[in-house]
LUMTI-317883 format. One record per residue: residue in three letters; y negated, x, z of N, C-alpha, C in turn. Coordinates in pm, whole numbers, padded with zeros to 5 digits, always signed. Layout:
N
ALAYXZYXZYXZ...
REM end
This chain:
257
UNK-09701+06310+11467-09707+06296+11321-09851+06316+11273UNK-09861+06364+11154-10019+06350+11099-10022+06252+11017UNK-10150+06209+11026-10197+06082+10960-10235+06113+10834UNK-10283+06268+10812-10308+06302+10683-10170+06316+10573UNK-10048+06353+10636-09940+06402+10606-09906+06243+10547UNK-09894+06141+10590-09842+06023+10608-09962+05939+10469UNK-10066+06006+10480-10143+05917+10375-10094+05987+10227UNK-10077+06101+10232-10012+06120+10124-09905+06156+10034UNK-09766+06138+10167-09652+06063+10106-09647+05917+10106UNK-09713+05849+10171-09719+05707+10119-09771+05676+09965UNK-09892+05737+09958-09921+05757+09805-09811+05800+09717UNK-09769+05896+09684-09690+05972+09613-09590+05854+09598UNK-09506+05796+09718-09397+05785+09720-09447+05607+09628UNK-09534+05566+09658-09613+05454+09574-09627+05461+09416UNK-09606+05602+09402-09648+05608+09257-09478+05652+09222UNK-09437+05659+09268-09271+05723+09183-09311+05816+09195UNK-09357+05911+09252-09341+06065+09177-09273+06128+09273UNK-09210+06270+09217-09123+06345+09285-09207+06490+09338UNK-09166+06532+09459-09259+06687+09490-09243+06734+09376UNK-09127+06775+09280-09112+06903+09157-09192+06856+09076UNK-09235+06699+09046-09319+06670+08939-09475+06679+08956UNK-09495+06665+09106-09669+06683+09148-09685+06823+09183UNK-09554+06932+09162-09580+07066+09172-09589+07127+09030UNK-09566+07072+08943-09599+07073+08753-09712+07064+08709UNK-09760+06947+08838-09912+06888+08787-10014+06972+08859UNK-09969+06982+08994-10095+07044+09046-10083+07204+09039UNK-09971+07276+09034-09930+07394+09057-09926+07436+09155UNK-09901+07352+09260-09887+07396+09411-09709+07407+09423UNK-09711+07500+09479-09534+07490+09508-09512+07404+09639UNK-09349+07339+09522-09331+07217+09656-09313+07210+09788UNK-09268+07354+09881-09285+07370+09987-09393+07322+10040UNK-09532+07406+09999-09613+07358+10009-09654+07189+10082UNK-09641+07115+09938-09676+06957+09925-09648+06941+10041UNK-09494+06990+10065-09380+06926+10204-09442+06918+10346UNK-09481+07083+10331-09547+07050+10457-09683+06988+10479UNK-09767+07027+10381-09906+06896+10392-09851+06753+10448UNK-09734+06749+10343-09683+06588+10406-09629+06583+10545UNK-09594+06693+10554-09570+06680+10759-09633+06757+10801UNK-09732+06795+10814-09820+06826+10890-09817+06950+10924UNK-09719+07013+10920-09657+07111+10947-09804+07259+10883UNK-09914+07310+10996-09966+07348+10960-09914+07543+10947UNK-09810+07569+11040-09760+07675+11081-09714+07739+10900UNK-09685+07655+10864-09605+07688+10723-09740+07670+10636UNK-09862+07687+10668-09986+07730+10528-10067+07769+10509UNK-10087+07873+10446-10200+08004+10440-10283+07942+10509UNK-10453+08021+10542-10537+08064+10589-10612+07886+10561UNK-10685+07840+10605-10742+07684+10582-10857+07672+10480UNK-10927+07786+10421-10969+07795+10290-10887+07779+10193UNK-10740+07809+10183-10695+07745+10044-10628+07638+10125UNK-10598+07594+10216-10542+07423+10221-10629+07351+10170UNK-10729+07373+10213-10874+07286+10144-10826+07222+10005UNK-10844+07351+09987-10838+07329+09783-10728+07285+09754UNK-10589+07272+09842-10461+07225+09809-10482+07059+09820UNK-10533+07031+09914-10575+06891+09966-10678+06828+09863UNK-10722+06891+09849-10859+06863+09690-10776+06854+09553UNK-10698+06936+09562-10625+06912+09417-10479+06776+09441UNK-10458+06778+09547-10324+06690+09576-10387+06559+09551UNK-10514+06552+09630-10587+06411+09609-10598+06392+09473UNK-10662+06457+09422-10692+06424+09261-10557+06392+09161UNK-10476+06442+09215-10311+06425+09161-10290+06287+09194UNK-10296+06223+09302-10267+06112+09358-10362+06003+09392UNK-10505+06020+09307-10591+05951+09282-10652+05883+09378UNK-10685+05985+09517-10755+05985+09611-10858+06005+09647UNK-10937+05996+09734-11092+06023+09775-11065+06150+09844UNK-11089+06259+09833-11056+06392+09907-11124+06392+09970UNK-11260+06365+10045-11390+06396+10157-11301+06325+10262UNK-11246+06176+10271-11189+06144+10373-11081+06229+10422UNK-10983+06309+10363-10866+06368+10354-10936+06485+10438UNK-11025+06514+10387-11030+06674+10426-11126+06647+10601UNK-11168+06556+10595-11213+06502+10736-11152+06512+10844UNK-11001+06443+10777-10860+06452+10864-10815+06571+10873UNK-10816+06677+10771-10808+06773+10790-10834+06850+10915UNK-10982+06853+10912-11019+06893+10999-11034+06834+11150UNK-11003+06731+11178-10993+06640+11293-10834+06732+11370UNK-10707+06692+11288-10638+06735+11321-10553+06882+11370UNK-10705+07011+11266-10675+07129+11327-10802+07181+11350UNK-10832+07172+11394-10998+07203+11403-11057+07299+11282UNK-10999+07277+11186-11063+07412+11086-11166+07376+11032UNK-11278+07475+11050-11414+07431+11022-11543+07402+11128UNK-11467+07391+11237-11569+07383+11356-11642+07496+11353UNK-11769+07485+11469-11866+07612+11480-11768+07636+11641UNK-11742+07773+11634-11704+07874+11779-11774+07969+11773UNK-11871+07939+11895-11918+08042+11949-11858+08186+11962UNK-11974+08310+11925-11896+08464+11967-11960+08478+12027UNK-11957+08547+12164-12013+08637+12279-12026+08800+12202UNK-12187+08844+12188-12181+08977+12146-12203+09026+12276UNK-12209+09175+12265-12198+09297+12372-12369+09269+12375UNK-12414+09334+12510-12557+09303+12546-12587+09464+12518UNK-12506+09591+12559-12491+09684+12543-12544+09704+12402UNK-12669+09798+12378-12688+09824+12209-12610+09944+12200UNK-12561+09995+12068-12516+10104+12031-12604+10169+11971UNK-12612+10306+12009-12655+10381+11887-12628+10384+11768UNK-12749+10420+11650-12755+10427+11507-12621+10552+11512UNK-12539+10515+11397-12459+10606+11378-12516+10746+11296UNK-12636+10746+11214-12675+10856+11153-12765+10951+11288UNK-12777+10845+11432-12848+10987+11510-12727+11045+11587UNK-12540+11001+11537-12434+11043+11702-12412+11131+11587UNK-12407+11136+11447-12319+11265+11395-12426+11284+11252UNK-12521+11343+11247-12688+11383+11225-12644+11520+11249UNK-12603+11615+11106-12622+11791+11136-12773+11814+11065UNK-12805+11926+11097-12921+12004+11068-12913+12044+10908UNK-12988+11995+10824-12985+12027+10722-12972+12170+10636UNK-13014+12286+10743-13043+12381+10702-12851+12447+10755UNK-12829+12428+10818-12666+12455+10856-12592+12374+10781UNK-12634+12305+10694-12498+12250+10602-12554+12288+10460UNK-12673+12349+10454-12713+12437+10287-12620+12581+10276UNK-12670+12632+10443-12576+12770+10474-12406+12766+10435UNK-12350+12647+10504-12220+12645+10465-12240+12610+10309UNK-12279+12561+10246-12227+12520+10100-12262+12684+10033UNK-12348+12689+10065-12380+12886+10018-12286+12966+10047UNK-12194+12981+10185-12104+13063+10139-11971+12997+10127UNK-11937+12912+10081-11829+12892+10070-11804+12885+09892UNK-11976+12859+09805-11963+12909+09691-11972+13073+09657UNK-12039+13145+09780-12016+13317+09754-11853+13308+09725UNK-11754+13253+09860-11610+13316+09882-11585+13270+09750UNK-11591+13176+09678-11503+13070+09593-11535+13186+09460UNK-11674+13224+09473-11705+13334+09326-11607+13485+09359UNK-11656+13527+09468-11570+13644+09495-11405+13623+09473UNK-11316+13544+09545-11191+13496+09478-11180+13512+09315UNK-11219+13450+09246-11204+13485+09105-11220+13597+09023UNK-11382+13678+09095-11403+13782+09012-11267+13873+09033UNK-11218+13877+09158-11087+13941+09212-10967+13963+09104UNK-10934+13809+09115-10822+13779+09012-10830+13807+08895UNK-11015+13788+08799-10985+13856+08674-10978+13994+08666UNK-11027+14064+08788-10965+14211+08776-10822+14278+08754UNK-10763+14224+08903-10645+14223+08912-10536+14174+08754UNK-10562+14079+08714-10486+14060+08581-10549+14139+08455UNK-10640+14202+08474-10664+14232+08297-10699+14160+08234UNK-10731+14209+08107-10736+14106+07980-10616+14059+07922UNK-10653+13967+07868-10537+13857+07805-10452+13985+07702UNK-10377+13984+07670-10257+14028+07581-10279+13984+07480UNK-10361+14044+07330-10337+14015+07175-10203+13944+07148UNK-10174+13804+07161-10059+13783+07071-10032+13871+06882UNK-09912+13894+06898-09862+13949+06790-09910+13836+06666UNK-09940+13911+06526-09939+13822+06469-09830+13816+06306UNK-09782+13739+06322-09615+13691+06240-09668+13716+06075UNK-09545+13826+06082-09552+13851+05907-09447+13764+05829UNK-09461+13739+05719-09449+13639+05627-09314+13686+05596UNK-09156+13586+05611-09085+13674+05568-09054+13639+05368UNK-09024+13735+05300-09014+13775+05193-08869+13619+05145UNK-08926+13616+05033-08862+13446+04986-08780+13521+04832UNK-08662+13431+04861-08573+13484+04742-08634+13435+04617UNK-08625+13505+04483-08635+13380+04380-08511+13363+04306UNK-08497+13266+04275-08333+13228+04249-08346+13268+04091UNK-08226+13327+04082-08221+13394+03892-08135+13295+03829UNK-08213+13279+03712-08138+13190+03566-08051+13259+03510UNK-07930+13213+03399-07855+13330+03385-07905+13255+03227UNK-07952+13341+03128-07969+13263+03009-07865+13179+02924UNK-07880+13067+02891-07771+12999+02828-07702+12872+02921UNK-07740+12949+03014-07685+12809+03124-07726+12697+03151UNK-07672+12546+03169-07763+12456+03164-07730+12415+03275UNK-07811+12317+03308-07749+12187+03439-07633+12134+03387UNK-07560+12117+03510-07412+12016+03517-07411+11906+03589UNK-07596+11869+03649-07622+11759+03708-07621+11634+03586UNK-07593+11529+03620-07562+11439+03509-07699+11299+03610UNK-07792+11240+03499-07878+11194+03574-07818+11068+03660UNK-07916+11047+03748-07837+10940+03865-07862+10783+03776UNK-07733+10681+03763-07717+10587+03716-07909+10508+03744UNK-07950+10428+03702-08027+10341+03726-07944+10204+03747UNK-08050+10191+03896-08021+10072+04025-08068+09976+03913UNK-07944+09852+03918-07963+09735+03889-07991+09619+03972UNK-08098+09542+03993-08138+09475+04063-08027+09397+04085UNK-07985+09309+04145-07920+09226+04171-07958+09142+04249UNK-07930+08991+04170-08045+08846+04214-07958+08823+04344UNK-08047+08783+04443-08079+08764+04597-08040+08578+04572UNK-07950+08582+04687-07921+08405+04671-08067+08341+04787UNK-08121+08220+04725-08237+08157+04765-08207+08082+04904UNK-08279+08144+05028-08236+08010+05143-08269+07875+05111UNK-08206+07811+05142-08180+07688+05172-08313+07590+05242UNK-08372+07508+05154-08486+07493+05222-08457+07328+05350UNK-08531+07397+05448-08457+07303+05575-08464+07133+05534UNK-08381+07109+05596-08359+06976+05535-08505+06897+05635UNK-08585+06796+05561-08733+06733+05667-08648+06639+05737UNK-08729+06594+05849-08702+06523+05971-08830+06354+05906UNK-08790+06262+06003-08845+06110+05933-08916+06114+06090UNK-09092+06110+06069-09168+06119+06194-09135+05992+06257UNK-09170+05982+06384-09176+05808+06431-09250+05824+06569UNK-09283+05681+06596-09397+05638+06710-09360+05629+06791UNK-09385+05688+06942-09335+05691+07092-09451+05595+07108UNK-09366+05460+07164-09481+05380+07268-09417+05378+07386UNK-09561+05421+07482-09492+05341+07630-09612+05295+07684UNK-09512+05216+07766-09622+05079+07827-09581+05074+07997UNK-09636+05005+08095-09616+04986+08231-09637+04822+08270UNK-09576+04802+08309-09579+04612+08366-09714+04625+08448UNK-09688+04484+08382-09856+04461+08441-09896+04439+08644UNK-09756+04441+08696-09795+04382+08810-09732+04560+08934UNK-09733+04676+08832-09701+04831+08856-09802+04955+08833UNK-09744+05085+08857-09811+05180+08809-09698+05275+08882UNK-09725+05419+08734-09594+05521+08715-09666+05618+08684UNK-09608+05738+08753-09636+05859+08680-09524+05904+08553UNK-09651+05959+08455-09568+05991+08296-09623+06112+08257UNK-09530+06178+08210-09511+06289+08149-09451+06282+08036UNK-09530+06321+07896-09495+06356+07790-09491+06459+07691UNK-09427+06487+07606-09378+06657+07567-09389+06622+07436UNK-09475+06615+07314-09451+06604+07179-09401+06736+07090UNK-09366+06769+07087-09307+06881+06936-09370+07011+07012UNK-09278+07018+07125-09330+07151+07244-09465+07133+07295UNK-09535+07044+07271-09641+07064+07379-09681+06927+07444UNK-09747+06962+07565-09789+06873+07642-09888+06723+07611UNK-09837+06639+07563-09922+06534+07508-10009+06454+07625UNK-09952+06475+07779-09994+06329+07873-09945+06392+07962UNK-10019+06389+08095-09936+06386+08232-10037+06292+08300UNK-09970+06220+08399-10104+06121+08437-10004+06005+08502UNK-10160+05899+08624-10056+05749+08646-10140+05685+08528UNK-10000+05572+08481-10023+05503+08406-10042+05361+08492UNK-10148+05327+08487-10179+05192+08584-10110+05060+08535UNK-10134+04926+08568-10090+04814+08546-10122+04765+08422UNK-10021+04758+08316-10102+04709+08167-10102+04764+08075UNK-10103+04913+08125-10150+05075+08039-10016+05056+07893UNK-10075+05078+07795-09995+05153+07704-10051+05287+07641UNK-09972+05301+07577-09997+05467+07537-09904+05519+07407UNK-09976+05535+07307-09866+05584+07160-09881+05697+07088UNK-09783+05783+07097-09743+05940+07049-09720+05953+06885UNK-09774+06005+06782-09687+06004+06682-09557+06144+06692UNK-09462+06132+06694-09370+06234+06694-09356+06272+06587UNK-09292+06423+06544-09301+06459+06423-09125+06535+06453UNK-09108+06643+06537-08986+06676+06586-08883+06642+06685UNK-08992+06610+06808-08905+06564+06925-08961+06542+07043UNK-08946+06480+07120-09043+06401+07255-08972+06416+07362UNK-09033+06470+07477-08963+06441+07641-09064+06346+07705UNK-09012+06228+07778-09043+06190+07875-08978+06180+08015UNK-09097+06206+08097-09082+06191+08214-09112+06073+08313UNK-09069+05967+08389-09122+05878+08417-09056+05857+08611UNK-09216+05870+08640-09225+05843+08807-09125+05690+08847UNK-09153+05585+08770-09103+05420+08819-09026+05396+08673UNK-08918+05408+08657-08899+05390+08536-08807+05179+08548UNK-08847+05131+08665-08827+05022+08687-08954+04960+08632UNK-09083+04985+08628-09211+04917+08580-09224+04996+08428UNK-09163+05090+08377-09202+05120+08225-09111+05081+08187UNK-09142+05101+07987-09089+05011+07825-09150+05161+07800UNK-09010+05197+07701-08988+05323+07606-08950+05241+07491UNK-09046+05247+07329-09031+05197+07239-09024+05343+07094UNK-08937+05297+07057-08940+05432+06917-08957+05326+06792UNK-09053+05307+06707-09090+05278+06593-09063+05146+06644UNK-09092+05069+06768-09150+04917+06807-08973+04868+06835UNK-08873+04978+06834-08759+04927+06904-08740+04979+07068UNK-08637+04881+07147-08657+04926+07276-08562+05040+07283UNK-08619+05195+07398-08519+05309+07437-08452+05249+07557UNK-08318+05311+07595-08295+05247+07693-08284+05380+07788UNK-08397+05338+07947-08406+05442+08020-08262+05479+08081UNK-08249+05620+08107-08127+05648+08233-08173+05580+08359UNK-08094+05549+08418-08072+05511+08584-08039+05650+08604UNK-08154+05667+08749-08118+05794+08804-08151+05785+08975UNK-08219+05650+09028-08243+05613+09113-08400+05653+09147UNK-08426+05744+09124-08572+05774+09123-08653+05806+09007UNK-08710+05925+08964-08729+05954+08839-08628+05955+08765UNK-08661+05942+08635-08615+05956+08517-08624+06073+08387UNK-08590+06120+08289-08568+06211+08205-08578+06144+08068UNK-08604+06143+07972-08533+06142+07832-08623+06228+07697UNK-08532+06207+07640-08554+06301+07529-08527+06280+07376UNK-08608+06224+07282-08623+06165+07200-08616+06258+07017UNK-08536+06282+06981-08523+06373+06847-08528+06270+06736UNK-08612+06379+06664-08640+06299+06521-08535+06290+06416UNK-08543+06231+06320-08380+06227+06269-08377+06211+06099UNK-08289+06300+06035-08314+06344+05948-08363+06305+05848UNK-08454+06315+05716-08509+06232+05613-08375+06134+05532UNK-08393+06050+05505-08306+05962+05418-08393+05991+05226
REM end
């Protein structure tokens, strides 16, 4: 087993949180987390980005990362100094094994611009001069004859009457209200909150912590221990789902009176 793997599903699993929710926070995919948490080094890139996975997981889970990454390295050696054995054998400079004579590579560029000129003068012989395109005579345009006395039998086109456009409907307003949440004092939860599409909070909420949203449309929370949090809407109690681990809810504003 790893001891690093083990220090930080004990954490995690201390705080309520779920892999999909510390893969939201940190942006590590949860495979990932999984195997950090078992050790399982076969399943993760190159040990320059575990580093930084282990650096960001800690900070997710409100750890000291220098110890972590210690273990890190204890347990796979990444980061040690290994010796390389070089060749005692020197090699030659590569500009003295393939080094031509300057004056034999002026010669080739000289005639290979003679052949390249001779080729062409060839071809503009061989074809001639270009061919005068023809140039297009104008063809002759009817003019249409009046017969005297005759008038139009066009009759003018009616004039468009506007016609009034029915007015949308202006949306009916929503009545704002206050998201409180709080954590028992003798706990601590991870929370996630969503105000009117955007991200208001992600974070642990320690022992004591409260925290208040004004909502205007609609609220998601997310909650790591929802056995140690209080969901309050305008200072009344929400009542959380039972879901056995995390929790979900979702809070809509409700229409003006």
């Amino acid at each position: 087993m790893s001891r690093l793997g083990d220090t930080l599903r004990e954490r995690r699993t201390q705080l309520g949180v779920s892999l999909e929710a510390a893969e939201r926070a940190t942006r590590i995919r949860a495979t990932l987390l999984k195997a950090l948490e078992e050790g399982d080094w076969d399943r993760l890139p190159n040990p320059g980005y575990v580093r930084g996975y282990i650096s960001s997981y800690a900070r997710f889970l409100e750890l000291d990362a220098p110890p972590l990454l210690a273990m890190y390295r204890s347990e796979t050696g990444a980061g040690r100094y290994h010796p390389i054995d070089l060749p005692d054998e020197a090699v030659a400079p590569t500009g003295e094994q393939h080094m031509l004579p300057w004056r034999s590579a002026v010669a080739a560029v000289t005639v290979v611009a003679l052949l390249a000129f001779s080729v062409w003068a060839v071809t503009r012989l061989w074809r001639g001069p270009e061919p005068t395109p023809p140039v297009p005579v104008p063809a002759a345009q009817a003019t249409p004859t009046v017969e005297p006395g005759s008038q139009s039998t066009e009759s003018p086109l009616a004039s468009d009457t506007p016609q009034a456009k029915s007015q949308p409907k202006p949306p009916s307003e929503l009545e704002p209200f206050t998201l409180e949440i709080s954590v028992a004092s003798d706990g601590a939860s991870w929370i996630e909150v969503e105000v009117d599409g955007k991200s208001a909070y992600a974070g642990t909420m320690t022992a004591g912590q409260t925290e208040k949203f004004e909502v205007t449309k609609s609220a998601t929370v997310v909650i790591g221990r929802p056995s140690v949090t209080a969901v309050k809407r305008d200072g009344e109690n929400v009542e959380i789902p039972e879901s056995g681990g995390s929790s979900k809810l979702t809070l809509d504003a409700e229409p003006a009176q």
